[in-house]
C-alpha positions as CSV (number, residue, x, y, z in Angstrom):
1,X,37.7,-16.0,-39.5
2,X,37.1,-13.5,-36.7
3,X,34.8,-11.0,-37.7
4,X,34.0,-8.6,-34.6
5,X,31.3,-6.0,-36.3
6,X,29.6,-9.1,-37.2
7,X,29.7,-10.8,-34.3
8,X,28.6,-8.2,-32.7
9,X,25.6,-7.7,-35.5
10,X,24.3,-11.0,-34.9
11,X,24.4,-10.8,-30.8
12,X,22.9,-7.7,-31.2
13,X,25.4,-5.7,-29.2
14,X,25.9,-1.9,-29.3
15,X,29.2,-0.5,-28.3
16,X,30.6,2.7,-29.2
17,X,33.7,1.5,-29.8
18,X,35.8,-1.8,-31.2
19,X,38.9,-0.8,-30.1
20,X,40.2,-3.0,-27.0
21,X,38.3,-2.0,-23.6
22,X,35.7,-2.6,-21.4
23,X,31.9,-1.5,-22.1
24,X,29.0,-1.5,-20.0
25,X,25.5,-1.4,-22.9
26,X,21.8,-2.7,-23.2
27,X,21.2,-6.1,-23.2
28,X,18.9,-7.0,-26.4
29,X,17.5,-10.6,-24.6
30,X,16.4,-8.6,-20.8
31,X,16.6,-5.1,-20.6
32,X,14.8,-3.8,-17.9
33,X,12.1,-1.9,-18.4
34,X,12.1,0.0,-15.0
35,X,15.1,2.0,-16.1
36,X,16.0,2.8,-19.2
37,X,19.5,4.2,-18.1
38,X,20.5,0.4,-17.0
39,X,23.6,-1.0,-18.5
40,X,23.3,-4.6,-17.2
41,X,25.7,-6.2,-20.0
42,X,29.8,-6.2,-20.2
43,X,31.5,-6.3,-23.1
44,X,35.3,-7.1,-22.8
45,X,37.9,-7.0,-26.0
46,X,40.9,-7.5,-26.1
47,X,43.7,-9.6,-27.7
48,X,42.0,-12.8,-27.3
49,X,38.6,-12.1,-28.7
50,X,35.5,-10.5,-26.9
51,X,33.3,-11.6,-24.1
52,X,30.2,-10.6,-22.9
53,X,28.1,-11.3,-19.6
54,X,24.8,-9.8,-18.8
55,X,24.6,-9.1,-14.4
56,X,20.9,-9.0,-15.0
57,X,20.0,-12.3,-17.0
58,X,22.7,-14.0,-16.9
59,X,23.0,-14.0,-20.6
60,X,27.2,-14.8,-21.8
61,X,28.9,-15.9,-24.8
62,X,32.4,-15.1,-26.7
63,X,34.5,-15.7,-29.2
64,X,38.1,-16.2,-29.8
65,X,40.6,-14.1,-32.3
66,X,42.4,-17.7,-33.2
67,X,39.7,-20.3,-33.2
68,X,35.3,-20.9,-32.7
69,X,33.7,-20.1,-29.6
70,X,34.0,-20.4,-26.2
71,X,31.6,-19.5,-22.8
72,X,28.7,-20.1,-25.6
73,X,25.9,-17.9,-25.6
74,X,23.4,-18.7,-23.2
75,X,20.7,-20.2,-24.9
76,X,17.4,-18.5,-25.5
77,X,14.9,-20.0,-22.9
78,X,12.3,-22.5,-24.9
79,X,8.4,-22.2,-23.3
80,X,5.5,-25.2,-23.2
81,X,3.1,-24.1,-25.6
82,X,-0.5,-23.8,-23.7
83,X,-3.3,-25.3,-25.7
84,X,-6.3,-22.8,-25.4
85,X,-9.7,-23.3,-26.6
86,X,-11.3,-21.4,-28.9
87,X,-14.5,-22.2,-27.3
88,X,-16.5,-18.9,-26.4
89,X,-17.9,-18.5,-23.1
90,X,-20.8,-20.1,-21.6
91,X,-23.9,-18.6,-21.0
92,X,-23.3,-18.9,-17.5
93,X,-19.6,-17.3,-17.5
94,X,-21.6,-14.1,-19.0
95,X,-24.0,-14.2,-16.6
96,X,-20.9,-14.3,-13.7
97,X,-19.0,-11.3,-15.7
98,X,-22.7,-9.5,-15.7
99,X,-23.1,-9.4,-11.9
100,X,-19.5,-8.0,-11.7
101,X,-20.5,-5.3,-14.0
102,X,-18.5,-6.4,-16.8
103,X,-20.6,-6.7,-20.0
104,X,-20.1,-9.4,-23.1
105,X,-18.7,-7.0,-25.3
106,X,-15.6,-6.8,-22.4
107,X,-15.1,-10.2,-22.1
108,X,-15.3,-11.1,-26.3
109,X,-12.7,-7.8,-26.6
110,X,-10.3,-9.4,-24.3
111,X,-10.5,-13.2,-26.1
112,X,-11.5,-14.6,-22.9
113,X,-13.1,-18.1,-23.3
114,X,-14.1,-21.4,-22.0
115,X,-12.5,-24.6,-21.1
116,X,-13.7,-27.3,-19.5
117,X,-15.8,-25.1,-17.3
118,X,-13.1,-22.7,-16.7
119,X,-12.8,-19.0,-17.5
120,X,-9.5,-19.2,-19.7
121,X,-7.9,-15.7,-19.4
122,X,-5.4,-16.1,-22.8
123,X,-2.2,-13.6,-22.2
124,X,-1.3,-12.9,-26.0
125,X,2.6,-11.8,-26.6
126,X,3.3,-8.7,-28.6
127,X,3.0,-10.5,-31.6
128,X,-0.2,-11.3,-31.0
129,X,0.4,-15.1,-30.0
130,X,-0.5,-16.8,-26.8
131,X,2.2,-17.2,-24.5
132,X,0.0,-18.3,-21.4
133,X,-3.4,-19.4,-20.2
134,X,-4.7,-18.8,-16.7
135,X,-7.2,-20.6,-15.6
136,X,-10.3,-19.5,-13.1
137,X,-12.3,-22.4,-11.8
138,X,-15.3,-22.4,-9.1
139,X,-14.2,-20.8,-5.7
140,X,-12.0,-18.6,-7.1
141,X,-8.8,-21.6,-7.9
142,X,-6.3,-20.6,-10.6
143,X,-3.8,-23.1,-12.6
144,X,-1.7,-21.8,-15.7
145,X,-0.4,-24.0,-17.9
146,X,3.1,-25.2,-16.5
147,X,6.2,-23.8,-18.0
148,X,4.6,-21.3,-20.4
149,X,6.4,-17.9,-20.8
150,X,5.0,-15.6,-17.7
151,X,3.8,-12.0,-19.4
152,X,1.8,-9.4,-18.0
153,X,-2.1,-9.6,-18.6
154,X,-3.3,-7.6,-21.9
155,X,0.1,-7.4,-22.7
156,X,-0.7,-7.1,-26.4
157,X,-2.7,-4.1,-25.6
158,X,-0.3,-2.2,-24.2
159,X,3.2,-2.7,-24.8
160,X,3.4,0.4,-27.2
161,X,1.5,2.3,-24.7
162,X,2.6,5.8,-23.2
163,X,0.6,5.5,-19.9
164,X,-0.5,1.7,-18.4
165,X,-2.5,1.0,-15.6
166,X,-1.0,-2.2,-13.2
167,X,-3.5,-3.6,-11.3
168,X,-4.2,-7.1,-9.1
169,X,-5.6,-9.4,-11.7
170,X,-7.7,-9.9,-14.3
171,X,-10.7,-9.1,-12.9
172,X,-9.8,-5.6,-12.5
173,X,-8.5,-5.6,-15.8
174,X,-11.9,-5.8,-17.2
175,X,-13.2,-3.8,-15.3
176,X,-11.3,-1.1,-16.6
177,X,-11.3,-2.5,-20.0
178,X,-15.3,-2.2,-19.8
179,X,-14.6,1.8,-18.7
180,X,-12.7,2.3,-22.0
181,X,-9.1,1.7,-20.6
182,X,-7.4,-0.4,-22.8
183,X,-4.4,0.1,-21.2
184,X,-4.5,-2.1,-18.6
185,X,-2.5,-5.1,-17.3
186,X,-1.8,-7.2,-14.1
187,X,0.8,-10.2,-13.1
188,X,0.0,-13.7,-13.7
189,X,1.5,-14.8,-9.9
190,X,-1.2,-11.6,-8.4
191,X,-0.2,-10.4,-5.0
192,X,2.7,-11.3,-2.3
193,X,1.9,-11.3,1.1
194,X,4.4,-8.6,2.3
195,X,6.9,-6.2,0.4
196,X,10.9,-7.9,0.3
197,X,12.2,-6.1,-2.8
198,X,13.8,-9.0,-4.3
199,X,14.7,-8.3,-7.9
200,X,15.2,-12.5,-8.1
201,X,11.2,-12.9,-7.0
202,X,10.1,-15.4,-9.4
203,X,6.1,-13.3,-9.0
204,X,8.4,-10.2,-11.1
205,X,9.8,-12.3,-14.0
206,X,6.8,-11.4,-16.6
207,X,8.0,-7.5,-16.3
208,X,11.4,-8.4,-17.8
209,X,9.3,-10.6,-20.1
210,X,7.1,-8.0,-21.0
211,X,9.5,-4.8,-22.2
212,X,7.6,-1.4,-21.7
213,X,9.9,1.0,-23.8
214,X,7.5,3.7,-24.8
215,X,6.1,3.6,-21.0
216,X,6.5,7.2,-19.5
217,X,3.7,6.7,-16.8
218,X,2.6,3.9,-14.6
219,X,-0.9,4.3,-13.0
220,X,-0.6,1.9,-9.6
221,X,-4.1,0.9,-8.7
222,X,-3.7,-2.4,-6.4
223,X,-6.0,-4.4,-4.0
224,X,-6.7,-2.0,-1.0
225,X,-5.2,-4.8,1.6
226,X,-1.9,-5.6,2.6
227,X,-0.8,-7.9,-0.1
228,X,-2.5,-5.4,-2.8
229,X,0.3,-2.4,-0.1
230,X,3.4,-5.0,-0.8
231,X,2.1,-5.4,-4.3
232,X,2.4,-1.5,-4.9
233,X,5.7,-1.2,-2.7
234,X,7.2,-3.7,-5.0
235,X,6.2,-2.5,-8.5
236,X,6.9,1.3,-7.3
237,X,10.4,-0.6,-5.9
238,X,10.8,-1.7,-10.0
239,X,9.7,0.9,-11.9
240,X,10.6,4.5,-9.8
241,X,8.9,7.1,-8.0
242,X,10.0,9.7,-11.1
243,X,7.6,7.3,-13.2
244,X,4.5,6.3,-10.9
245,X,1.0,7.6,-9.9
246,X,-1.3,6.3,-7.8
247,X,-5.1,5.9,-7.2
248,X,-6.4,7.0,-3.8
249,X,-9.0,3.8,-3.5
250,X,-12.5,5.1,-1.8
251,X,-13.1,3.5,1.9
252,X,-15.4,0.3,1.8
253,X,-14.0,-1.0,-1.7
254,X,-11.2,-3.7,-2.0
255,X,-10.4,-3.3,-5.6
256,X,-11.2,-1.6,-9.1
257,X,-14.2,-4.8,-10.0
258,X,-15.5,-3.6,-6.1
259,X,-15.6,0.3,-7.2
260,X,-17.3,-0.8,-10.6
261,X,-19.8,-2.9,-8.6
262,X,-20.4,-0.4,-6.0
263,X,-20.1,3.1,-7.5
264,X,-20.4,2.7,-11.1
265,X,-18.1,3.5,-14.4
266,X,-17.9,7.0,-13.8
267,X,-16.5,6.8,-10.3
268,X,-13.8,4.1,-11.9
269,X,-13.1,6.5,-14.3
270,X,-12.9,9.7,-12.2
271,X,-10.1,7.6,-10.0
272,X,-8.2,6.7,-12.6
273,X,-8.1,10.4,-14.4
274,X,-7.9,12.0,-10.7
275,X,-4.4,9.7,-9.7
276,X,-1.9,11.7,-8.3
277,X,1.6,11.6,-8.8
278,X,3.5,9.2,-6.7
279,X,5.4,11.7,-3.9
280,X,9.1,13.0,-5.2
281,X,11.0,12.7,-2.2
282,X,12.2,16.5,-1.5
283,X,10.0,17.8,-3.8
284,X,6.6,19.4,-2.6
285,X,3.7,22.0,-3.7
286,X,2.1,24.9,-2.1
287,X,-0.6,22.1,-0.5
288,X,1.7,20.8,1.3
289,X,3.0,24.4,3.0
290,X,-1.0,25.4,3.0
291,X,-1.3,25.2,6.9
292,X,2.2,26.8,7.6
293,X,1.3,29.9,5.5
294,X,-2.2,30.2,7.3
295,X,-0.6,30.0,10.6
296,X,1.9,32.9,9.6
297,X,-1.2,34.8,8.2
298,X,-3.0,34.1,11.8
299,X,0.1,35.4,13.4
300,X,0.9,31.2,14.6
301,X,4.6,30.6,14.5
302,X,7.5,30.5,16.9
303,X,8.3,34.5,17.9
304,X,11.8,35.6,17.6
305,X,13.1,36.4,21.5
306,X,14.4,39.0,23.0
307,X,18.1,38.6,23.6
308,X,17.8,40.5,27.4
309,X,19.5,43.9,25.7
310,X,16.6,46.4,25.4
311,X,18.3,48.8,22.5
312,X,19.7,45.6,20.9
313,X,16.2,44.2,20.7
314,X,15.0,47.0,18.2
315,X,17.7,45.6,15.8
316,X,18.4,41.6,16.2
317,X,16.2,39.3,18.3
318,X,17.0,35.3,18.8
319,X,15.2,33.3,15.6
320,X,15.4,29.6,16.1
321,X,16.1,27.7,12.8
322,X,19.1,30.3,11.5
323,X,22.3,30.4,10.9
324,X,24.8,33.3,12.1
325,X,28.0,34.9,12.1
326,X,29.4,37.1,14.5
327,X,32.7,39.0,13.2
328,X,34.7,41.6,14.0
329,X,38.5,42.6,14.6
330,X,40.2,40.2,17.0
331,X,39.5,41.6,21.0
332,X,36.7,43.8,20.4
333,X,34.7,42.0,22.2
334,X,33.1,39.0,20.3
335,X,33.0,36.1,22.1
336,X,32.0,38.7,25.7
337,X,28.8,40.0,24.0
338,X,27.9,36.6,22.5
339,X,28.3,35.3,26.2
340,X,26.2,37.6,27.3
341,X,23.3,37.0,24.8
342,X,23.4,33.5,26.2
343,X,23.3,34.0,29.6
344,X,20.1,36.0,29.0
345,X,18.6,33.5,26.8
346,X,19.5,31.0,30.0
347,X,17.9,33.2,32.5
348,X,14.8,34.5,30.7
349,X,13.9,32.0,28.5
350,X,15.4,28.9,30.0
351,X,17.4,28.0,27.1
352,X,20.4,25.7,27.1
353,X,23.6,25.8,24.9
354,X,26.5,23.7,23.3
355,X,29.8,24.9,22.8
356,X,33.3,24.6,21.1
357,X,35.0,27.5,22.4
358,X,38.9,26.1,22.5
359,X,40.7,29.4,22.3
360,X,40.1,29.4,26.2
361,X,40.2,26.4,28.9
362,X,36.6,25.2,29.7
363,X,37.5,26.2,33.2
364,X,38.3,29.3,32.7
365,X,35.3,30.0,30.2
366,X,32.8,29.0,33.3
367,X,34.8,31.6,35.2
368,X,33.6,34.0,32.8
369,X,30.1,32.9,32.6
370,X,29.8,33.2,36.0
371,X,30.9,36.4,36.7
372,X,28.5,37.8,33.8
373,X,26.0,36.2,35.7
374,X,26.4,37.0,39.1
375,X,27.7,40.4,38.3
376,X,30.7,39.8,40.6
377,X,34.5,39.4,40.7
378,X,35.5,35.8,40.4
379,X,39.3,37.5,41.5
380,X,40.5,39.1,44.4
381,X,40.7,42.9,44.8
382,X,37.4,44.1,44.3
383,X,35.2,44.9,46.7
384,X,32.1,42.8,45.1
385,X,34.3,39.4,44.9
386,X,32.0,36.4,44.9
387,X,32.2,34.2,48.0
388,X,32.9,30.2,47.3
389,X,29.3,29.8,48.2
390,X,27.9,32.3,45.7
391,X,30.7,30.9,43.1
392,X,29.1,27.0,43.9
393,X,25.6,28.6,43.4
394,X,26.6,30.4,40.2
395,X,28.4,27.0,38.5
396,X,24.8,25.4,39.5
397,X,23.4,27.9,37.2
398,X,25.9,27.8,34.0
399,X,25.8,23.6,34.9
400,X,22.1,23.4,33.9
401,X,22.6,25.3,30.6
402,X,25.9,24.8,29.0
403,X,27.4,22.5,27.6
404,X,31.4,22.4,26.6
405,X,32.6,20.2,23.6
406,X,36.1,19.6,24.5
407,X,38.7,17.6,22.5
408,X,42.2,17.4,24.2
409,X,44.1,15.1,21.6
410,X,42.6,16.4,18.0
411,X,41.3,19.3,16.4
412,X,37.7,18.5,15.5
413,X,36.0,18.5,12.2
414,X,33.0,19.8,11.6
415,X,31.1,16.3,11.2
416,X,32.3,15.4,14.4
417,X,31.0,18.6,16.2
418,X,27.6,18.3,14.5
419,X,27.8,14.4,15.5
420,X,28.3,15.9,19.1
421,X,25.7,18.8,18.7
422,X,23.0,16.5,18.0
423,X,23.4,14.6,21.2
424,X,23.4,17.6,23.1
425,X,20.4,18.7,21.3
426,X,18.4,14.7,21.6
427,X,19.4,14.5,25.5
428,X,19.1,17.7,26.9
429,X,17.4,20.0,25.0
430,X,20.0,22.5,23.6
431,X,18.7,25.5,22.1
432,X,21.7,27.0,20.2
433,X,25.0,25.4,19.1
434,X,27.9,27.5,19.2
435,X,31.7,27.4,17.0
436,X,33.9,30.2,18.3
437,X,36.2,30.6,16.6
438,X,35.6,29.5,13.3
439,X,39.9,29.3,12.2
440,X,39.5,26.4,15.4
441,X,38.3,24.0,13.1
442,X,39.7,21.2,11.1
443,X,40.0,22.2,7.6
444,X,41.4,19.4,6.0
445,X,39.5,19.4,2.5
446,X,40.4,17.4,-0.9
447,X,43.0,17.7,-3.0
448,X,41.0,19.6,-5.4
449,X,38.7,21.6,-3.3
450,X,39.6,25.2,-3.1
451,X,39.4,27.3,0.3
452,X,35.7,28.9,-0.7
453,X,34.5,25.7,-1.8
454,X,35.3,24.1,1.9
455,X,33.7,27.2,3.4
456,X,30.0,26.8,1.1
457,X,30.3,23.0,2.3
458,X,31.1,24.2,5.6
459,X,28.3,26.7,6.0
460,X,25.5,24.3,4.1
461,X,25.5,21.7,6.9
462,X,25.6,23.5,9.6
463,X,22.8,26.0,7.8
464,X,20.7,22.0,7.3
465,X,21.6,21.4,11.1
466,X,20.0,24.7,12.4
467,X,16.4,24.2,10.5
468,X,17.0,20.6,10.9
469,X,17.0,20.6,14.6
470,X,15.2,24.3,15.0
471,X,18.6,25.8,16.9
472,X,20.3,28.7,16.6
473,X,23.7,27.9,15.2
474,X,26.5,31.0,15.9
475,X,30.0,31.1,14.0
476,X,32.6,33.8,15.5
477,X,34.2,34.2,12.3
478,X,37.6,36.3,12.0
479,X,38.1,39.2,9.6
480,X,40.9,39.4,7.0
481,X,44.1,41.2,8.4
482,X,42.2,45.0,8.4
483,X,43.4,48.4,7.7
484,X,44.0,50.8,9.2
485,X,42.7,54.6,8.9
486,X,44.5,57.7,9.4
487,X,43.8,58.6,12.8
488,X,45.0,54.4,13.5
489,X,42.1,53.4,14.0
490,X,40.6,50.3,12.5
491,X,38.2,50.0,9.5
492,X,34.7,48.6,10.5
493,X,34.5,45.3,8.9
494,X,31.7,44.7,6.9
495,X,29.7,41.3,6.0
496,X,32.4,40.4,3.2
497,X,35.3,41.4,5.0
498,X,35.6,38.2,6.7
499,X,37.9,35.9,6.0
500,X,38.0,32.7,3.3
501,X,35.0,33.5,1.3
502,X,32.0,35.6,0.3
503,X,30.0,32.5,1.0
504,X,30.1,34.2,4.4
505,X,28.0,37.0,3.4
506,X,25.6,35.1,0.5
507,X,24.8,32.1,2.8
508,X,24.7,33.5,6.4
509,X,21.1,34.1,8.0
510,X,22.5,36.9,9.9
511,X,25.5,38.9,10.1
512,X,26.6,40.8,13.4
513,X,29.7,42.7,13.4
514,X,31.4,44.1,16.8
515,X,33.3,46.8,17.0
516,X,35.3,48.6,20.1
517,X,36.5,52.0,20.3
518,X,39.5,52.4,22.8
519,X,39.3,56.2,23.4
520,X,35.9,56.5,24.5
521,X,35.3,52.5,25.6
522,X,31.8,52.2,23.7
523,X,31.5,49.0,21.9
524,X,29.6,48.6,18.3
525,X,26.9,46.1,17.3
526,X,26.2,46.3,13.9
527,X,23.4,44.0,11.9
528,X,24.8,43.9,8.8
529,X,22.3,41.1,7.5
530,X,19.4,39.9,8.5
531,X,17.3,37.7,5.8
532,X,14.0,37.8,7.4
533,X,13.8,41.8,8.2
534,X,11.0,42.7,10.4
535,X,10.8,39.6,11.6
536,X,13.7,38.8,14.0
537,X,15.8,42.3,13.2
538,X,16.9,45.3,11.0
539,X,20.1,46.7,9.4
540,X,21.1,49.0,12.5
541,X,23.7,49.8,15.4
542,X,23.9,49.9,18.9
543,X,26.3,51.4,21.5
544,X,27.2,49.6,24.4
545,X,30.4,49.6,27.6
546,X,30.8,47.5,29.8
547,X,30.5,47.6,33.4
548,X,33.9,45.9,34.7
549,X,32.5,45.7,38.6
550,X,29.8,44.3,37.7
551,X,31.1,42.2,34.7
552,X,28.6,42.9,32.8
553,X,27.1,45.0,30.2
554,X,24.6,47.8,31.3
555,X,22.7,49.9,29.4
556,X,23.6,54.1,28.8
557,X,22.8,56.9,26.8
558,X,25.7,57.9,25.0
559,X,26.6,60.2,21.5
560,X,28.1,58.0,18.6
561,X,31.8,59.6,18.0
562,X,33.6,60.4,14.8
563,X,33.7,57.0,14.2
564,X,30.3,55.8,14.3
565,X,29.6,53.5,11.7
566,X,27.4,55.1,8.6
567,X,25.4,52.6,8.6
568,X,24.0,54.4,12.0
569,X,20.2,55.4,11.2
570,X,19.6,58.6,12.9
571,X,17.2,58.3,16.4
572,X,19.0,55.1,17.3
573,X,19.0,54.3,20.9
574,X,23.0,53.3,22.8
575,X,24.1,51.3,25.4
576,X,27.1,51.5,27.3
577,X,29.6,48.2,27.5
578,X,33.0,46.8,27.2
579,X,35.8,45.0,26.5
């Protein structure tokens, strides 16, 4: 008769369910004890009976609905039963524990005893039985007892244990035994001689032997040479970072026995209670910033720099490491003052640039830098036209700090301009990475992702890239369709005006909006965030024109009009530019 429950009752399988379907549980015979969240054994039932398998042990078995068994269960392993001697040590085995600093009382609490002239290190089970003997003989030669079951050292000690100490053998285990630490253990099979984080390595067998459940912290304290480095790579491999410490071994000492021997108990125990959590990768503490806030305290960290506009500078100033977003109602000037900004940064800071700019060809983008640069007409008619040799000496100039990302075929995502970026940044030093505009973009996002979801992923990695690589990375980002005022003149937009998300606003390092006003030409630059104030910037405005012989902008003293912005602060300085 097919009885499932009580099949499953006497293969000691837990499933949440007997209805037909797959399950993924604990395996009773090999359950790993470096993660507890492991689910190494499948259960499949359905209208022919149930299977199992275990991907860790190998374990399988079944039964059928309409007759006896089939893929039998994997039979339990059978083990050689050592034979031990209950002889006690010699005289002269307590005199060899003595010089190593381990006293009688260590080596009767740990059963060790004597055979044929051999120390006989017993490994008792959890039951208290003895699963294994190792052998030490003159010259430091080991045998165990062939085909015995492999189980950690003192594992009778410490298999209930909250906290256990691994070291290399049993050696160090009494050391630390003779300290008070009872909860201590090593490998039969000691050290390999390099790290190859193979979960079939024979040398790891005796942890799946010898189940930790109650475990919560694992002290590594291993030899203080390379095998005792690929030992601790390999247990921290098995049991996790989230569960280790480890002890910082003194110079001039190979083990724990050598610290005993050499420094005394108190020094052995001062390591052990002094371990340190093993390193949570992206986690840190305020030691690890300690030099970083003393050099911002002594005034040492990278400057913000001056963007080449003097009334700017009282406001915004270039900070490497930040994100930023330049908005502002289409042709008010944008992409020009941003252009400008980097031409300065070329000229008086040497700084180089990448960037995606397709709303224009990259030809006729040069033909703009250029003329900002030389302050001249690129086009016939004006009397301060460049001549071919100046326009030659000009592209010379924008060649040996910009960069164009151009891609004919496609529109880009933002992986692939980041993928781009980073060369530019590796080979030739780019400063500042630049997206303008924004809408250019691929957007192509899942089926389920939402528009200001897209825009939060969006502005994350390239907010990562920025401090990543220590550039400044600039966004010309559109605003919504705005309104218009009574006397037709635009709103201002402000940091959450622009368009697809507030993640704009919430994420952004700094905000810069630009505004132009037709009837008197002055042009607006408005901070509207800045995170680190007083460091690279303010909330503020500045007025600006734009000279168009000189293709440039130059600085004036003009009033604010009716229209001035209200976020204005009184006493602020203007500049005269464009469009």
């Amino acid at each position: 008769m097919f009885d499932l429950q009580k099949i499953l009752n006497e293969e000691g399988i837990n499933i949440p369910s007997t209805s037909d379907g797959g399950y993924k549980v604990k395996c009773r015979e090999c359950q790993p004890p470096h993660n507890e969240r492991d689910r190494p054994l499948s259960v499949t039932i359905d209208h022919e009976g149930i299977r199992w398998l275990c991907h860790h042990c190998d374990r399988r078995g079944g039964r059928r609905k309409d007759f006896g068994s089939f893929l039998r269960t994997k039979p339990k392993p059978t083990y050689n039963k050592p034979q031990i001697s209950e002889k006690s040590p010699t005289d002269k085995m307590y005199e060899f524990f003595k010089s190593r600093g381990i006293s009688r009382s260590t080596v009767d609490g740990l059963k060790i005893k004597s055979d044929k002239n051999m120390i006989a290190f017993n490994y008792f089970d959890s039951d208290g039985s003895v699963a294994n003997v190792k052998f030490r003989g003159n010259k430091k030669t080991f045998v165990q007892t062939p085909g015995t079951k492999q189980i950690l050292y003192n594992y009778d000690n410490i298999y209930k244990s909250e906290e256990v100490i691994f070291v290399e053998g049993e050696m160090d285990v009494c050391a630390l035994y003779e300290c008070g630490f009872t909860n201590v253990t090593s490998l039969p099979g000691g050290a390999p001689k390099e790290f190859k984080g193979d979960d079939k390595d024979k040398r790891f067998f005796p942890l799946e032997n010898s189940p930790l459940p109650d475990t919560t912290k694992i002290i590594l304290f291993t030899d203080n040479d390379e095998p005792g480095k690929a030992l601790h790579k390999e247990l921290l491999h098995r049991f996790g970072r989230d569960l280790c410490w480890f002890v910082k071994v003194p110079e001039g000492v190979k083990d724990a026995n050598d610290v005993l021997q050499k420094h005394g108990k108190q020094t052995l125990i001062d390591l052990i209670k002094d371990a340190e959590p093993y390193p949570v990768e992206g986690l840190f503490t305020v030691n690890d910033y300690t030099n970083d806030v003393l050099d911002l305290y002594d005034g040492n960290y990278e400057k913000p720099l001056s963007c080449g506009i003097d009334c700017i500078d009282n406001i915004y100033q270039i900070m490497p490491g930040t994100f930023q977003v330049v908005t502002g109602v289409p042709n008010h000037g944008k992409s020009l003052l941003l252009d400008q900004i980097l031409l300065n940064m070329a000229r008086d800071h040497g700084w180089k640039f990448c960037l995606f700019s397709p709303e224009h060809s990259v030809s006729m983008h040069i033909r703009r830098l250029v003329q900002m640069h030389l302050h001249q007409s690129f086009d016939p008619g004006f009397t301060n036209r460049m001549s071919k040799e100046e326009l030659i000496k000009g592209m010379d100039f924008i060649n040996k700090h910009f960069y164009f990302i151009e891609t004919k075929d496609h529109v880009p995502d933002i992986d692939l301009l980041l993928k781009i970026g980073k060369q530019a940044i590796y080979k030739f030093g780019c400063k500042a990475m630049i997206l303008d505009p924004f809408n250019e973009i691929s957007s192509v996002r899942s089926q389920n992702q939402r528009e200001d979801e897209w825009i939060r992923d969006f502005i994350s990695k390239c907010k990562r890239f920025a401090r990543t690589h220590n550039i400044v990375f600039y966004v010309v980002a559109h605003p919504t369709k705005m309104p218009r005022e009574t006397n037709g003149k635009y709103q201002i937009p402000d940091s959450y005006s622009i368009s697809g998300s507030a993640h704009w606003s919430n994420l952004s390092d700094v905000i810069i909006t630009v505004y132009r006003d037709f009837e008197d030409n002055t042009t607006q630059l408005i901070t509207r965030k800045i995170r680190e104030q007083d460091l690279y910037g303010k909330i503020g405005s500045a007025y600006l024109k734009y000279d168009i012989t000189k293709r440039s902008f130059v600085e004036s003293i003009v009033q604010p009009t009716d229209n001035a912005d209200a976020d204005v602060p009184s006493g602020t300085n203007y500049i005269e530019l464009y469009d």
